[in-house]
N, C-alpha and C positions, 0 to 999 in steps of 0.2 A: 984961300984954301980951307979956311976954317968953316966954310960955309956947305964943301962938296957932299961930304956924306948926309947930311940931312938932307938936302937938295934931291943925290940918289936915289934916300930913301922914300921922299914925295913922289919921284918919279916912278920908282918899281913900286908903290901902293895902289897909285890912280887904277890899276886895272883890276884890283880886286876890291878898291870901293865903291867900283863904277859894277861891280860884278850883281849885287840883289836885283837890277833891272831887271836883268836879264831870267834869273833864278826864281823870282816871284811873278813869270808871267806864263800866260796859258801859250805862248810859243813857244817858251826856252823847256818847260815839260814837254810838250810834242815833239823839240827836236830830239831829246833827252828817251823817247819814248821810241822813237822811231831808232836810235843808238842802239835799241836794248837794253839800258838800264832798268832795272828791278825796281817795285814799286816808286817810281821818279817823281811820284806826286808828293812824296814824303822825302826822298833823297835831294833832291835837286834844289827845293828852300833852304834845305839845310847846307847843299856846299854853299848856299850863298851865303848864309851866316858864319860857315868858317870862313870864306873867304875875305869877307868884312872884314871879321872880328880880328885875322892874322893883317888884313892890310891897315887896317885903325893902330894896330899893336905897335906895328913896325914904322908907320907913319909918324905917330908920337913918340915909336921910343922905349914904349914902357910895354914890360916883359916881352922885349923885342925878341928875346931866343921863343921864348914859348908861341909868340907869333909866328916865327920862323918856322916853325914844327905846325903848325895849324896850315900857313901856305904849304909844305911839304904834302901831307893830308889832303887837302884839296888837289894840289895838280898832279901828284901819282896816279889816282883812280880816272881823275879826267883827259890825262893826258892819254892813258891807255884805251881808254871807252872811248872817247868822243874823238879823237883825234887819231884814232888808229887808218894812217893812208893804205896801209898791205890791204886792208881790205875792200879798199874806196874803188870806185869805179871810174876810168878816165870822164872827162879831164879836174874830178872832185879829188882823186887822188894827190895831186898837185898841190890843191889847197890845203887838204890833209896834213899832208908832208910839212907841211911851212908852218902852219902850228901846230904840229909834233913839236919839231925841233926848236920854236918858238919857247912850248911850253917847258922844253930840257933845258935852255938857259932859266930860266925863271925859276926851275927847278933848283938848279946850281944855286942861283942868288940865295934862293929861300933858306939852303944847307948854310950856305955862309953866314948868313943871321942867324942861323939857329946855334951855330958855333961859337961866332965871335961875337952878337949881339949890335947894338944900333949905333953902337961908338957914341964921338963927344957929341953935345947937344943932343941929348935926349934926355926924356923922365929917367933912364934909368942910368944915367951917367949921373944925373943931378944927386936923387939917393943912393949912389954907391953901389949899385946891382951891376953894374958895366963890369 
């Protein structure tokens, strides 16, 4: 048992430190552009460095609440732009929908780190920030 929350917390990271691929590529702009997001040449590198930087945060541990608030930052605005299915067109509405509500769990998780932070085994359990 001592080992589950880090484990978790490896687990809800991978998807925001796997997230620059996608953010520094001339796809992930076009889809970003084709959403409607505003200047996305300039937005879109950057949710990839929040999103990094909150999934690195929380992965280690260390100032796992202010990580928590940097995932919150990132999947609020994304979750509403890119993933808004009301406005999706069958049968993309569907996929829409599934991460929508993909993104509102992740969302949850992120509030709860931002709250209670990365528990035992982490940097910030070690120096006493926990």
């Amino acid at each position: 048992m001592r080992y589950l929350v880090p484990l978790a917390r490896a687990l809800y990271s991978i998807t925001f430190l796997t997230a620059p691929q996608v953010h520094f590529s001339a796809r992930g702009i076009a889809y970003a552009t084709q959403r409607g997001v505003p200047i996305p040449a300039v937005l879109v590198p950057l949710a990839g460095v929040i999103a990094f930087a909150g999934g690195a945060s929380v992965l280690l541990g260390y100032h796992a609440k202010i990580g928590g608030w940097l995932l919150v930052l990132f999947l609020v605005p994304v979750t509403l732009v890119m993933h808004g299915f009301w406005g999706a067109a069958d049968p993309m509405a569907q996929v829409q929908r599934a991460f929508f509500f993909k993104n509102l769990a992740m969302l949850g998780t992120a509030l709860l780190i931002a709250h209670f932070g990365a528990g035992p085994l982490s940097l910030d359990a070690r120096v006493g920030r926990a």
